[in-house]
N, C-alpha and C positions, 0 to 999 in steps of 0.2 A: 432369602437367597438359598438355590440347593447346596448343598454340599458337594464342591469339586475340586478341592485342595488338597493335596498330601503331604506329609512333615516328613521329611529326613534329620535323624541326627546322628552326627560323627563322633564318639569320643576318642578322639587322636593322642598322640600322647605329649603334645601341647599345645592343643586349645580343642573346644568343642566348636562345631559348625551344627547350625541350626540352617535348614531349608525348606520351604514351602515351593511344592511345583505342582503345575496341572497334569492330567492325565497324557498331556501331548509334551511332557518336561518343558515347559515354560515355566521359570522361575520367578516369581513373587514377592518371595521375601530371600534372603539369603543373611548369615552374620557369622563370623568369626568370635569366638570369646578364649582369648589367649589365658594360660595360667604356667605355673611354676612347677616341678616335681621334687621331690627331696632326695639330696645324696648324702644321708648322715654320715658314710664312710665313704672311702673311695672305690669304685667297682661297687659302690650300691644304688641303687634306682628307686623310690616308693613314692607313695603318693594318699593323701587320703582321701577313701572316693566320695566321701561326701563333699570333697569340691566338683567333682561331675555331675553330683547332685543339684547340689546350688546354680552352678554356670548352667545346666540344663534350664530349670527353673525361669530363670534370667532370661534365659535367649525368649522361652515360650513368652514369657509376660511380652517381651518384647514383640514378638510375632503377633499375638493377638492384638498389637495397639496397632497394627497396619492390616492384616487380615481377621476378618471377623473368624471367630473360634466355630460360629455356625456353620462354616463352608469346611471347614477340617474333617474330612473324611477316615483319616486313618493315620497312624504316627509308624515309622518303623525305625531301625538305628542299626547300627555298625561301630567297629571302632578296633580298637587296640585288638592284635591276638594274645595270647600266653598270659597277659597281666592278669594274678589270680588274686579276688578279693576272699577273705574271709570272712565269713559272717556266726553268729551267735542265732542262737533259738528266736531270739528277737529281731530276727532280719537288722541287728547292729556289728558293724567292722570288729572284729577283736582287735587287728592293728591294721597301721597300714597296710595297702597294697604292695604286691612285691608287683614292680614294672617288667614287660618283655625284655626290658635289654637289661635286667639285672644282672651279675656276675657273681654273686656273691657263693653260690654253688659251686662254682668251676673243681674246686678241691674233692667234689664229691661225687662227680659225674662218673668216673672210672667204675666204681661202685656200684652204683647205679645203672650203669652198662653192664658191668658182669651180671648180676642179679638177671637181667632182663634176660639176658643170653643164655641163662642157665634154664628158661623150659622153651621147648619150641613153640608154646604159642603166643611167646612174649618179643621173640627174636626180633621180629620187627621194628617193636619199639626202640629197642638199643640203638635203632642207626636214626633215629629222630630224636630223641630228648638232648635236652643242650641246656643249657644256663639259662634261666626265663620258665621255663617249659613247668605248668601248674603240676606236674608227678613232681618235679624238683625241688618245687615252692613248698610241696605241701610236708616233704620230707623234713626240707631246713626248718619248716618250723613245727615240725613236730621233735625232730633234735634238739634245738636249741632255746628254745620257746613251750616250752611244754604245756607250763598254765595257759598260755593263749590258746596251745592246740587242742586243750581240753575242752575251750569254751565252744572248738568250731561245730555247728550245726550243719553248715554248706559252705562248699568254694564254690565261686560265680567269677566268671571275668567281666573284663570291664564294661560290656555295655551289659551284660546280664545282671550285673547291679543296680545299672539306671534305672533297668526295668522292672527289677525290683520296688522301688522306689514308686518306681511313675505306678506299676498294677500291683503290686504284695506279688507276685507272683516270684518261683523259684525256677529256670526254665535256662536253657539253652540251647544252641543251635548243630547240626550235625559237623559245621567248618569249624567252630571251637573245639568239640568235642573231638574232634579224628584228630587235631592237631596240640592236643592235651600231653599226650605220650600214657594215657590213660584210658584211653578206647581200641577195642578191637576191632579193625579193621576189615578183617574175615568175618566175623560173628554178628558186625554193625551192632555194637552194641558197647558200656561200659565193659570192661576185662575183668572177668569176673579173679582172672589170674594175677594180674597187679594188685589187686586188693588183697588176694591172702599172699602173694609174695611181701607187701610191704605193709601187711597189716594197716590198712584202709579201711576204715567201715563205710558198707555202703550208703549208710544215710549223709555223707558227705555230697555224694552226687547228686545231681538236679536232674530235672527229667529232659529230654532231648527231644523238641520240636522241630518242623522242617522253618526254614526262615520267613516264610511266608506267611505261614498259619498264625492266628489271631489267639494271643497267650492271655489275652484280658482286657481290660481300659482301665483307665484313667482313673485313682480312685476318689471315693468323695473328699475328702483331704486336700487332695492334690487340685482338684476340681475349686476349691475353695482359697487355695493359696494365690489357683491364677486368674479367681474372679471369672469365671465360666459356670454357664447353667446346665451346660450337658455335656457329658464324660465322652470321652473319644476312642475308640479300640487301638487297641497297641498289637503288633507282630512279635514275632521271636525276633527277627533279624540274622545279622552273620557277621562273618570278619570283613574287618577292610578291605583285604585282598581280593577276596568273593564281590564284594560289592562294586570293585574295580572293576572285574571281569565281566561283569552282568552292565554297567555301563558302556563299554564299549561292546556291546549287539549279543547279550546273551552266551551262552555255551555249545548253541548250534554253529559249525564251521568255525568255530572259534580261532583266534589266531593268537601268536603268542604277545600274552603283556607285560609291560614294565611301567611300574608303579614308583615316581622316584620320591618320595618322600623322606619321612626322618630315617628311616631303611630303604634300600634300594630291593624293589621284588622281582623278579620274574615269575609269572604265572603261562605254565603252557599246559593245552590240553589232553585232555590221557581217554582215546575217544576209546580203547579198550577196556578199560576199566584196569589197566594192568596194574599193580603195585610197583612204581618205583624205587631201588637202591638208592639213588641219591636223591636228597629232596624232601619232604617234605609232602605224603597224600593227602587231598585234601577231598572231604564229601560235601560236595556243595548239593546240598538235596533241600530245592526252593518249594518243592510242595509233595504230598504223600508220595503223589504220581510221577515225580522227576528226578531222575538222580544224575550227577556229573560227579564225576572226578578228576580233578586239576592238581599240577602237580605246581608246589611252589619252590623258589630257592633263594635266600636273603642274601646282599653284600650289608651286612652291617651297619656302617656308619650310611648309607645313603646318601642322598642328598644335604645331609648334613654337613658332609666336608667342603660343601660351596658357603653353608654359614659358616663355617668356623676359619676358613680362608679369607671372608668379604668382614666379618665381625672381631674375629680377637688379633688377625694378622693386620693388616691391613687396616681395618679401625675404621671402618664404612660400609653403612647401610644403602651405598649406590650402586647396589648389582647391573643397572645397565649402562651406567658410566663404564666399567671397569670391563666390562663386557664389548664397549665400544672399542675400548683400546685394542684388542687383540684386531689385528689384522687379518681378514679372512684367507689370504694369502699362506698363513703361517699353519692351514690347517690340514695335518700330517708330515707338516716338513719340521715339526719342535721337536728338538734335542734332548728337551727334558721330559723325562717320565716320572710319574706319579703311582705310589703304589698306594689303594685307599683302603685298606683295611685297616683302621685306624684305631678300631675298638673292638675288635676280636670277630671271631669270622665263624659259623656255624656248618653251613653247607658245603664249601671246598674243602675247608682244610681242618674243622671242628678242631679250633683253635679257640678258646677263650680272650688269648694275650696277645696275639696277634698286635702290630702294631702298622704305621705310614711310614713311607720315605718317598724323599725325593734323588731320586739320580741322575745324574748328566748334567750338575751345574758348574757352569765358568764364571769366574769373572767380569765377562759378557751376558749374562742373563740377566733378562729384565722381570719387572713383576708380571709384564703381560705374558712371557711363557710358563711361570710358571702357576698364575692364573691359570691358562688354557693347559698346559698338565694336567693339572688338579680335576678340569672338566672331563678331558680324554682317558684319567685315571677309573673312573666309575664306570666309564662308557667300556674299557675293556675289562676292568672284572665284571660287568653285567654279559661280556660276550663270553667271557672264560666260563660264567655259571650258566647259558642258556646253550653252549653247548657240550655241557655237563651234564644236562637234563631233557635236553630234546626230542625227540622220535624220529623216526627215519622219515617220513616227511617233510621235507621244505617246505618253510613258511612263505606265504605270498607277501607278508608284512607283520608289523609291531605295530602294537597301539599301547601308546605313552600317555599313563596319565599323571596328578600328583603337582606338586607347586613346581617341581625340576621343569616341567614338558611345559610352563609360560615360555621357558628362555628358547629363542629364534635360534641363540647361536647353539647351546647344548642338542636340542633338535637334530639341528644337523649333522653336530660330530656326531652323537648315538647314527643316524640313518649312513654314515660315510664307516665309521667304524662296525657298524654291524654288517653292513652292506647288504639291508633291506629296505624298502619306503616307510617310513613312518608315520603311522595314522593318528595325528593330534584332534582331539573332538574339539572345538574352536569356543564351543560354548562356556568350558572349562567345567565340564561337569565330571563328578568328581565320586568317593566312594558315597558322598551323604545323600547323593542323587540315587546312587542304589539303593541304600535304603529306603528313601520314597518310591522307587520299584516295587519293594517288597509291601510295602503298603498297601499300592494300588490292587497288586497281585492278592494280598489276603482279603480286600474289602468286594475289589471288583471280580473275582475269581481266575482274572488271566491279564495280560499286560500285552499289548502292540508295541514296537519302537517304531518309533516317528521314523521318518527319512532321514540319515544321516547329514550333518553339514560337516563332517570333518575334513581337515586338512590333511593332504597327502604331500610329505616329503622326500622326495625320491635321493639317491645314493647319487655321488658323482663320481662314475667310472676311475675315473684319473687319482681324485682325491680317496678311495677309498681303496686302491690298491698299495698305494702307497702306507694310508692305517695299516692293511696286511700284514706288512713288515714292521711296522712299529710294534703291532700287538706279536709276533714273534720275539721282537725283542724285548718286551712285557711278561712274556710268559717265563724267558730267561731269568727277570727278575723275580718273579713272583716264585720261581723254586728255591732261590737263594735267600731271599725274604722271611720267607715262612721257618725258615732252622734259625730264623732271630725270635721267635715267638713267644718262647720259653717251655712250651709244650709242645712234641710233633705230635701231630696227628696218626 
C-alpha cells in the first residue's frame, strides 16, 4: 500500500492527541491520552516531559495497530506555547518543565521589564514577557537553581522536546521563537541583545526552522520501540495557536479566531506585518517562502472556568444536562455577571493575581444563571480583548475552534455577544489537524484545503443588542475588578 497518511500530534497541556488524516483531512485514526501536571506549590505549574514522551509513544503503537505504519507519510506536532523544557548535553530534562500558566515569576517581571526597556532594541519585548514566558523560566532558574542552570545545554518547548525524542534533533519553530520574549522581531532572529542584557549564552538556543520544513525522522530507537521497518520524516511544527489558524483556511483573508481551550485565544490577522502594542506578534512562517504575522491575546483561565463550574461547584461531569437547563429565553436578559479572570490575566490588564467574581446575585438566583454567567463571562472578555487588538477592518466573521465550540449553546452566546457569524468547522478539527497540514506541506511540498463543511451561526439582531448593554455593564465591572488584583497593571 502507498503511503497516504499523515500524523498530527498535540501536546496540550492536559492530554496529548494523536491523528492520522488523508490528504483531503479525512480522519483515520484519532485518540486522546489525558495526563496530570504537577503543582508543588501554589501559583506553580510543571510537568515532566518525559510523560509527553511516553503518552506520545503510546498513542503511535496505538495508531499503528489500526493504520499500517507503511502508509505513514510524514508526522508533524503542535502543542503548548511558552512551556520551556530544559535539557542537558545529553538531550536529558535537568528538571521539570516550567508550564505556560506558571506564576511563579510574577515577583520578578517588573525587573525584567525594566531591563528590557532600558535599550531600544529590546523595548519591544517588555510589553510581551509575562509569567510562563521561556526569558522568565530561564531567569528563575538560573536564580534559583543554579546547579540545574549549569547543567542546561538547550531550552526547547514542549513539542520541541517530543521532537527531540522522536529525531535527536534540537530545532524550533519561528511561532515559538517570536513568542519566547527572546527573539528579535526586527532582526527575525534570536536577540543578540537579551543575551548580553541577561547573560544567556547562546548555545542555549536551538536553531529556528519554518514549521513545515522536514527537521529529521524517526530515529532507529524509536523505530524499534514501535515495532516498525521504516522511519518516518518529522516536521518542525508550531504553536497551537498557529495550527488553529492554519485549520480554519490558512492565513490568506484570514478572519479572526477564537481558540476556547484550557486558555481562551484570540488570534487576528496583521495582513501589514505591523507590530502590535498589545498582544502578542506572532511569526507564523510555514515555509522558507511564506511568512504571516498574527497577532494573539489570551483570557487566562479559558474554557476552563466551564470545568471548574460543571467539576468542583456543582459536582458533574453532565455539561449538556446543565446546559439543557438554561432557557434560551434567558439569553441576554441574566442579571448576573460573571467576571472570568480567574487566574491572572496577561494581555488586558498584565495582572498575574487577577481573580473571578460573580455580581448581581439575589436570593432568587438559580444555578442556571449562574451557569449561563459563567458562559456569557468568557464570551465578553474574549470581546473586550478582540477589540483590544483589532484592525480597522471589520471582520465578516470568527471561526471558533477548541473543546468550548462543541457546545451549541456557548456558540451562540459568543455569535449574539460578539455580534458576528460564527464559523464552527463541524468536523471538529482541531490544532492536531494542523499539524498534519504541516506534514502534508513538508512531504508533499504544498497543501489544498478541501471544500469547507463548516457551520455558520449567525448573531440574533434582538438577542445581541441587548448583550450590548450587558457587556457595557461588564466593562463597568471589569474596571472595578481589576483594583482587587493585588497588582495594577
Amino acid at each position: 500500500m502507498s503511503a497516504s497518511v499523515y500524523v498530527g500530534l498535540d501536546i496540550g497541556t492536559t492530554s496529548i492527541k494523536v491523528a492520522a488524516v488523508t490528504k483531503q483531512l479525512e480522519t483515520v485514526f484519532e485518540k486522546q491520552y489525558a495526563y496530570d501536571y504537577l503543582v508543588p506549590q501554589k501559583g506553580w505549574t510543571e510537568i515532566e516531559p518525559d510523560t509527553w514522551g511516553e503518552l506520545v509513544i503510546k498513542g503511535l503503537k496505538e495508531l499503528f495497530q489500526h493504520v499500517p505504519a507503511e502508509t505513514v507519510a510524514g508526522i508533524g506536532i503542535t502543542g503548548q506555547m511558552h512551556t520551556t523544557v530544559f535539557v542537558d548535553e545529553h538531550g536529558l530534562s535537568v528538571r521539570p518543565a516550567i508550564m505556560w500558566n506558571d506564576n511563579r515569576t510574577k515577583s520578578s517581571l517588573s525587573e525584567i521589564k525594566q531591563r528590557l526597556e532600558s535599550k531600544a532594541e529590546t523595548v519591544h519585548l517588555a510589553k510581551i514577557v509575562s509569567t510562563g514566558s521561556p526569558l522568565a523560566n530561564l531567569l528563575w532558574v538560573k536564580e534559583h537553581e543554579p546547579e540545574q542552570y549549569q547543567q542546561i545545554n538547550k531550552f526547547l518547548i514542549a513539542k520541541d522536546y517530543v521532537k527531540l525524542k522522536l529525531t535527536g534533533t534540537y530545532t524550533t519553530d519561528y511561532c515559538d521563537a517570536s513568542t519566547s520574549s527572546l527573539y528579535d522581531l526586527y532582526a527575525d532572529c534570536w536577540s543578540e541583545e537579551v543575551q548580553e542584557l541577561f547573560d544567556l549564552p547562546r548555545s542555549f538556543f536551538p536553531d529556528i526552522r519554518p514549521a513545515s520544513t522536514i527537521i529529521g525522522e524517526l530515529t532507529k530507537e524509536i523505530c524499534r520501540e514501535l515495532n516498525i521497518e521504516s522511519t518516518i520524516p518529522v516536521v518542525s511544527g508550531t504553536g497551537d495557536n498557529v495550527a488553529s489558524a492554519l485549520i480554519s483556511g490558512g492565513f490568506e483573508n484570514m478572519q479572526p479566531l477564537v481558540s476556547l481551550g484550557t486558555s481562551g485565544v484570540v488570534v487576528i490577522p496583521n495582513a501589514h506585518h505591523q507590530l502590535k502594542q498589545i498582544g502578542k506578534n506572532v511569526v507564523a512562517k510555514l515555509t522558507d517562502e511564506d511568512e504571516a504575522i498574527i497577532t494573539q491575546g489570551t483570557v487566562q483561565s479559558g474554557a476552563k472556568i466551564n470545568s471548574w463550574w460543571m467539576e468542583k461547584i456543582l459536582r458533574t461531569n453532565n455539561y449538556t444536562k446543565e446546559q439543557e437547563e438554561i432557557p434560551l429565553t434567558l439569553l441576554g436578559e441574566n442579571e448576573v455577571l460573571f467576571f472570568p479572570h480567574m487566574n491572572g490575566e496577561k494581555t488586558l490588564f498584565a495582572d498575574p493575581n487577577l481573580k473571578g467574581a460573580f455580581i448581581g446575585l439575589g436570593l432568587e438566583t438559580r444555578r442556571a444563571e449562574m451557569y449561563l454567567a459563567v458562559l456569557e463571562g468568557l464570551a465578553f472578555g474574549i470581546r473586550q480583548l478582540f477589540l483590544s487588538l483589532k484592525n480597522d477592518e471589520a471582520p465578516q466573521y470568527f471561526t471558533i475552534v477548541g473543546g468550548g465550540a462543541k457546545s451549541e449553546l456557548w456558540i451562540k452566546i459568543f455569535a449574539n455577544v460578539l455580534g458576528y457569524p460564527i464559523k464552527r468547522i463541524q468536523t471538529s478539527q482541531e490544532a492536531v489537524h494542523g499539524a498534519a497540514i504541516l506534514a502534508i506541506m513538508g512531504v508533499e511540498g504544498s497543501f489544498v484545503f478541501p471544500k469547507s463543511d463548516a457551520q455558520v451561526i449567525p448573531p440574533d439582531p434582538v438577542i445581541s443588542a441587548k448583550y450590548n448593554q450587558r457587556y457595557e455593564n461588564y466593562l463597568k465591572l471589569s474596571q472595578h475588578l481589576r483594583l482587587f488584583g493585588g497588582e495594577e497593571s
